[in-house]
C-alpha positions in Angstrom: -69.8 27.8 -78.0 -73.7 28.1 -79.3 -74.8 31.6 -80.0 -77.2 31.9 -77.0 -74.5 31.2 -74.4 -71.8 33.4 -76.3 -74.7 36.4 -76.8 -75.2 35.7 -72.8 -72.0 36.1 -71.4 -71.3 38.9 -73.3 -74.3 40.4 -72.2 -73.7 39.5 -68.9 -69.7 40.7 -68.9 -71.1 43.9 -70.5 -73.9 44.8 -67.2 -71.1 43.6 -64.8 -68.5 46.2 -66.2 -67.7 49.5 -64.4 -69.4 52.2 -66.0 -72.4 50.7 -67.9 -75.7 51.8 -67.7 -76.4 47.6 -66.9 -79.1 47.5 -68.7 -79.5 45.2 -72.5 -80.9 46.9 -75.3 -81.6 45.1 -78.6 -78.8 46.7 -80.3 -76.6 45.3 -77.4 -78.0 41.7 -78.3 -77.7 42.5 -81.8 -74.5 43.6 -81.9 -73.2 40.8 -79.5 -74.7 38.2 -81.5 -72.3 39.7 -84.6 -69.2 39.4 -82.5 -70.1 35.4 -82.8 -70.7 35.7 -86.1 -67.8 37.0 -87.3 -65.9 34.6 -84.8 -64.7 37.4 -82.3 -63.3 35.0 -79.3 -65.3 35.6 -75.8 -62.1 36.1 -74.0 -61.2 38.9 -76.7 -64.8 40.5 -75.5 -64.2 40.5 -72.4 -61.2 41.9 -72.0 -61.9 44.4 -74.1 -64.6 45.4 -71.4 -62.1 45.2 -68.9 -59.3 47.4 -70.4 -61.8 50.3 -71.4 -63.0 50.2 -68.2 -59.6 50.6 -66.4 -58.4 53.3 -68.6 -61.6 55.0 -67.6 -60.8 54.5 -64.1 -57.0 55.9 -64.4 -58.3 59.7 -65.7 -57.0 62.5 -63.4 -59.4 62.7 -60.4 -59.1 66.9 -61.8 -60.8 65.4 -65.6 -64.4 65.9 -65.7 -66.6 63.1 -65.0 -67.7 60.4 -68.2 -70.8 59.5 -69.4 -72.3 56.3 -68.5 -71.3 53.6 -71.4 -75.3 52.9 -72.8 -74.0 50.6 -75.6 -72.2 47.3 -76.3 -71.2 49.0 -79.5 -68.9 51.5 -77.2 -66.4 48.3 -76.6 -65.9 47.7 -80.5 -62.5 49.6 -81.3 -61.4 48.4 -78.2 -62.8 44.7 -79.0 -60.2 45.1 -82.1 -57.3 46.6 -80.6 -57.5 43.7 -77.8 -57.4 40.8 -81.3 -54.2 42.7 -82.0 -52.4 43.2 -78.9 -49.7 40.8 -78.0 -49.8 40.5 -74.1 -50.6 37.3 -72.0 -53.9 36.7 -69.8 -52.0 37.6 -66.8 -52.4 41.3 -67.8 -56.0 41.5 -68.2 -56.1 39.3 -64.6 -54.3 42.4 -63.5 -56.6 44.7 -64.7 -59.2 42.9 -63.7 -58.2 42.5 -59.9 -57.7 46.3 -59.7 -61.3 47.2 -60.8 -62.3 44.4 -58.6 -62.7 46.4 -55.1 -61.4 44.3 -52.2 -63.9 42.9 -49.7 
């Protein structure tokens, strides 16, 4: 994939995810243009997005309230624990249908 459709679907995966501030800053666009660089996969991305943002969702309703995520930069531990973990697609389409709210 080119650099300007990778750096804009990361961009865009990044405003759709629960809890972001859904707004780009350059560092955002910086640091998602990086992730092609170094060859980070766009699935890898995106997941990571989705399984920060469901263990956000699945704090005790008694913990106190997060910040809102105001960084791309936010997802990059999780970005690298995704590249390592060893589960199928079918997990993160899990995750994702349950931060999806039914219509």
């Amino acid at each position: 994939m080119e650099q300007r459709e990778y750096v804009r679907r990361v961009l865009e995966a990044y405003c759709a995810t629960p809890g972001t501030v859904g707004l780009v800053r350059r560092a955002d666009r910086i640091f998602a243009i990086r992730l092609h660089d170094r060859g980070v996969p766009l699935s890898a991305v995106e997941n990571a997005m989705i399984l920060a943002a469901a263990r956000r969702s699945a704090r005790p309703a008694d913990a106190p309230p997060l910040g809102t995520i105001r960084s791309l930069a936010y997802f990059a531990p999780v970005i690298e624990e995704v590249q390592q973990l060893k589960v199928g697609p079918e997990y993160f389409r899990h995750l994702r249908n349950k931060l999806t709210p039914v219509r």
